[in-house]
C-alpha atoms as one frame of an Amber mdcrd trajectory, in Angstrom:
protein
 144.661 156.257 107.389 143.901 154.825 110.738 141.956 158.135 111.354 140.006
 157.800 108.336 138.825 154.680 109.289 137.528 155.803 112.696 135.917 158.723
 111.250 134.210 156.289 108.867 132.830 153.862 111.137 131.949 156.575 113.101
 129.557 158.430 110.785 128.182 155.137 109.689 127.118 153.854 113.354 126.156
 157.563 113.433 123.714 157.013 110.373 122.637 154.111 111.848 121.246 155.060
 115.059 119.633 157.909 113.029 117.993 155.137 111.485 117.262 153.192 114.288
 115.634 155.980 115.831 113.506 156.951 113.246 112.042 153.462 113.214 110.442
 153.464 116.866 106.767 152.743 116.874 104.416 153.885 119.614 101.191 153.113
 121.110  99.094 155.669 122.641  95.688 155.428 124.671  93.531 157.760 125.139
  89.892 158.181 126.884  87.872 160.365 124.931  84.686 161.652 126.145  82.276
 162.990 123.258  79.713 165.562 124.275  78.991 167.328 120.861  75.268 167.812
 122.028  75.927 169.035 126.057  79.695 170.547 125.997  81.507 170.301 129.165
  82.224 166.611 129.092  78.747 165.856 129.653  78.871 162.898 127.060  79.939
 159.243 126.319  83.037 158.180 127.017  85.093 156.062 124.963  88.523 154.119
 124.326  91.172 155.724 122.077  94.247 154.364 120.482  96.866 156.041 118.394
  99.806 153.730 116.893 102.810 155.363 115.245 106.274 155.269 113.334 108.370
 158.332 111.921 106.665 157.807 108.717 102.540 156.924 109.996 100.336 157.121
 112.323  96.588 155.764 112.671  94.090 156.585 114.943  91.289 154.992 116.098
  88.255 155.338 118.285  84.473 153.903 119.056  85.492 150.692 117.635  84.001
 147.830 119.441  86.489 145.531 119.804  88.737 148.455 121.455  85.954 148.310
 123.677  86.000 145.049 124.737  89.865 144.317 124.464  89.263 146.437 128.186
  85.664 146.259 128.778  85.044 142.337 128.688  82.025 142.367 130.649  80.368
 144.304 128.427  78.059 142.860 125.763  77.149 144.640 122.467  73.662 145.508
 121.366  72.853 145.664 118.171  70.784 148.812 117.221  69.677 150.070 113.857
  73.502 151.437 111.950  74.486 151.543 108.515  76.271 148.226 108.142  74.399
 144.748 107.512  74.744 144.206 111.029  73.809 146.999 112.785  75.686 149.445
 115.217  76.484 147.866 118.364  75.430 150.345 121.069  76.679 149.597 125.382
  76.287 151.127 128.454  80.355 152.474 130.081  81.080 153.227 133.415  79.756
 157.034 133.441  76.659 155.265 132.746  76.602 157.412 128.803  75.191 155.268
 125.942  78.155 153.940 123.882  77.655 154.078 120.209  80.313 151.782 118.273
  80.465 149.368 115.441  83.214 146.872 113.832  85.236 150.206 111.834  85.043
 152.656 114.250  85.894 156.693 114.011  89.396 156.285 112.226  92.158 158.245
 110.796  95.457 157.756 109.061  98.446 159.633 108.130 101.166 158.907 106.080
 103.428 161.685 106.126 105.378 161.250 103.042 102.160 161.804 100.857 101.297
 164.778 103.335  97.448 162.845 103.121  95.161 161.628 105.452  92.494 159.001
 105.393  89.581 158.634 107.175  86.058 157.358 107.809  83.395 159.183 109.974
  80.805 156.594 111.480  76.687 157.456 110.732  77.542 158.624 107.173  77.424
 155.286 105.598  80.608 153.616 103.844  81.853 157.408 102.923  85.756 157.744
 103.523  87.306 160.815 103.095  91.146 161.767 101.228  92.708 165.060 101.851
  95.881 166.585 102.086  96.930 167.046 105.826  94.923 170.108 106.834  97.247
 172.896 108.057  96.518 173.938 111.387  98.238 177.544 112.422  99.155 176.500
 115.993 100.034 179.291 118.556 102.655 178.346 121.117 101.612 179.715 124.790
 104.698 179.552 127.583 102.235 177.255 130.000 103.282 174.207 130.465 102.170
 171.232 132.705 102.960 167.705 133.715 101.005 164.472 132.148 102.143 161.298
 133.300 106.105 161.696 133.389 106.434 164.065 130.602 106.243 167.935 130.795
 103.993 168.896 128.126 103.818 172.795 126.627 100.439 174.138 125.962  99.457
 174.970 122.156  96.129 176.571 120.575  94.278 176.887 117.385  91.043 177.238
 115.607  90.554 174.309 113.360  87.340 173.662 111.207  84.736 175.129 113.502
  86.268 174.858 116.697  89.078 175.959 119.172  91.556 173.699 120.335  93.926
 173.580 123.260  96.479 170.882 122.965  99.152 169.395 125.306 102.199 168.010
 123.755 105.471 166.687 124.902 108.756 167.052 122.962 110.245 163.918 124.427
 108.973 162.544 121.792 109.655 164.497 118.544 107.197 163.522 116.435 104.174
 165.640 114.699 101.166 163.412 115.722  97.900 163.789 118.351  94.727 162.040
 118.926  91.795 162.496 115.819  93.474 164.976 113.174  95.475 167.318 115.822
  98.745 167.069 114.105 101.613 169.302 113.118 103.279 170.074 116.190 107.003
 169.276 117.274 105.822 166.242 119.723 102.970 163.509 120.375 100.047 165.559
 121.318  98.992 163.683 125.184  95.938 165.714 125.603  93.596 167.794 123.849
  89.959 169.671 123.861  87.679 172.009 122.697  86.773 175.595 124.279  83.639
 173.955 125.574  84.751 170.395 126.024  82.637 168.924 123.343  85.772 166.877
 122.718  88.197 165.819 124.986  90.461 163.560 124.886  93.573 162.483 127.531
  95.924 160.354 128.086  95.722 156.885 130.038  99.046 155.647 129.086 102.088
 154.730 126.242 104.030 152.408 125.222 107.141 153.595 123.371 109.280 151.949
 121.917 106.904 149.078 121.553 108.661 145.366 122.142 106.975 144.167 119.601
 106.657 145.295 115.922 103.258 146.550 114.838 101.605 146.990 111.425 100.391
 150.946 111.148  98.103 150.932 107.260  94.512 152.092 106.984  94.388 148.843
 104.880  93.732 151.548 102.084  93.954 149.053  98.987  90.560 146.910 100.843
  88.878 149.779 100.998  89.086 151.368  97.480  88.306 147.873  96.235  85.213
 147.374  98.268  84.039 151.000  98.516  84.126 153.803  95.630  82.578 156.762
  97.836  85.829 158.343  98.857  85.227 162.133  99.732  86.925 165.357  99.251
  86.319 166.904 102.399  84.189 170.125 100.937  82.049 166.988  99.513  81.977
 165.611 102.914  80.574 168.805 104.537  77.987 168.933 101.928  76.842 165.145
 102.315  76.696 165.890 106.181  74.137 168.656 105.591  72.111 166.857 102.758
  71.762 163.766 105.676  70.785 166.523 108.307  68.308 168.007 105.478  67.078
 164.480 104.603  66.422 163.460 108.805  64.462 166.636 108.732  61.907 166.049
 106.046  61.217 162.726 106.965  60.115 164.220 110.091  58.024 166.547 108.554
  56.179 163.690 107.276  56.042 161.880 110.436  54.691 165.215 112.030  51.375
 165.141 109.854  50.514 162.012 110.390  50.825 162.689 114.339  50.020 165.707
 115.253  51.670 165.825 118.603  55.196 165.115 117.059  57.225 168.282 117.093
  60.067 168.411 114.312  63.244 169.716 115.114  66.000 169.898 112.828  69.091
 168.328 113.936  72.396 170.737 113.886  75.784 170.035 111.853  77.926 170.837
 115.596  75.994 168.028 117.595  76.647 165.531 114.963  80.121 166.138 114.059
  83.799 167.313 115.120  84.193 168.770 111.887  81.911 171.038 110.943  83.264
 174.040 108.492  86.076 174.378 105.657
């Protein structure tokens, strides 16, 4: 009996450090320099911040007040955006224009509905739903050291673009900066084949001390906004804004003659940019 008893209390302290475990939350930064236009990491360079449990995780990035939480000295200026108060636009320290406002570039995952959330600045209040994309991820045998942690090397085309990604399996979880997820540990750096995006890691804190609230807030938003976006109807709402840009400029160009139209292209605008 008195064996019994151990064995009990020993599966259920067992259990609950299982439990325990699975409720660590993280905090991830990240720099992320955005060169859709140039490649090469020829762009602006921005703050990144990923926050996470076992059962979310939320990124977020050109957000202003990320911006400032490190960047104090910096003061917004409002240019012309698609909010009632324009899109704050400032100057960083590789002396690229900064183009942020009060949302930000944002995504969330809640992996028990396998669905992601997000909203792409410059598109108006659109926000798109999908089930998590899968991304067919082929493990390479490089590895290399970020911070303290080895990381191993992964790759994969995904929506246009081919991805190298870092990750570390110290910490067994399936999430990376933007919508890089689906590997077996937090994703610490990542890029394109022509570093139109790149993002890497500044630092982590994990387990956090303090408890954090990771939610999209997604009840506000379907109350305030009803544009929410398959993403096949995002990809055609992209083009019919890059179509729209274009005529207007046709029109500009005949009443001065020296104006040259150009029509803008889907790859310098956005990360995504096919099925």
């Amino acid at each position: 009996m008195k064996k019994l008893n151990f064995y009990f209390i020993f599966i259920l302290l067992f259990i609950n450090s299982l439990l325990n475990a699975q409720e660590k939350q993280g905090i991830v930064n990240y720099g992320y320099i955005k060169s859709l236009i140039y490649g090469q990491k020829q762009g602006e360079e921005y703050k990144a911040q990923l926050t996470f449990d076992s059962k979310h995780s939320y990124f977020v990035t050109q957000k202003d007040s990320l911006e400032r939480s490190a960047e104090p000295q910096i003061e917004p200026v409002f240019t012309e955006g698609n909010d009632e108060k324009g899109t704050p636009a400032t100057i960083n320290l590789r002396g690229g224009r900064q183009i942020v406002n009060y949302v930000g570039n944002q995504v969330y995952f809640d992996r028990e509905k396998d669905t992601l959330w997000s909203y792409v600045m410059g598109m108006g209040n659109i926000y798109v739903k999908e089930k998590r994309p899968t991304i067919n991820w082929k493990f390479e045998k490089e590895t290399k050291k970020i911070g303290s942690y080895t990381c191993l090397k992964a790759t994969a085309s995904f929506r246009g673009r081919e991805y190298t990604v870092w990750y570390t399996t110290a910490i067994p979880i399936p999430y990376g900066p933007w919508k890089l997820n689906g590997l077996p540990g937090l994703v610490l750096e990542a890029y394109d084949s022509d570093y139109h995006i790149y993002f890497y890691f500044k630092n982590i804190e994990y387990p956090v001390k303090e408890p954090i609230k990771i939610d999209f807030i997604k009840q506000d938003v379907e109350e305030r906004f009803t544009q929410w976006f398959r993403y096949d109807t995002y990809l055609k709402h992209a083009n019919n804004l890059i179509e729209q840009k274009y005529e207007r400029s046709l029109l500009i160009a005949k009443e001065l003659p020296k104006y040259i139209p150009t029509k803008q292209k889907m790859e310098n605008l956005y990360i995504e940019i096919t099925e």
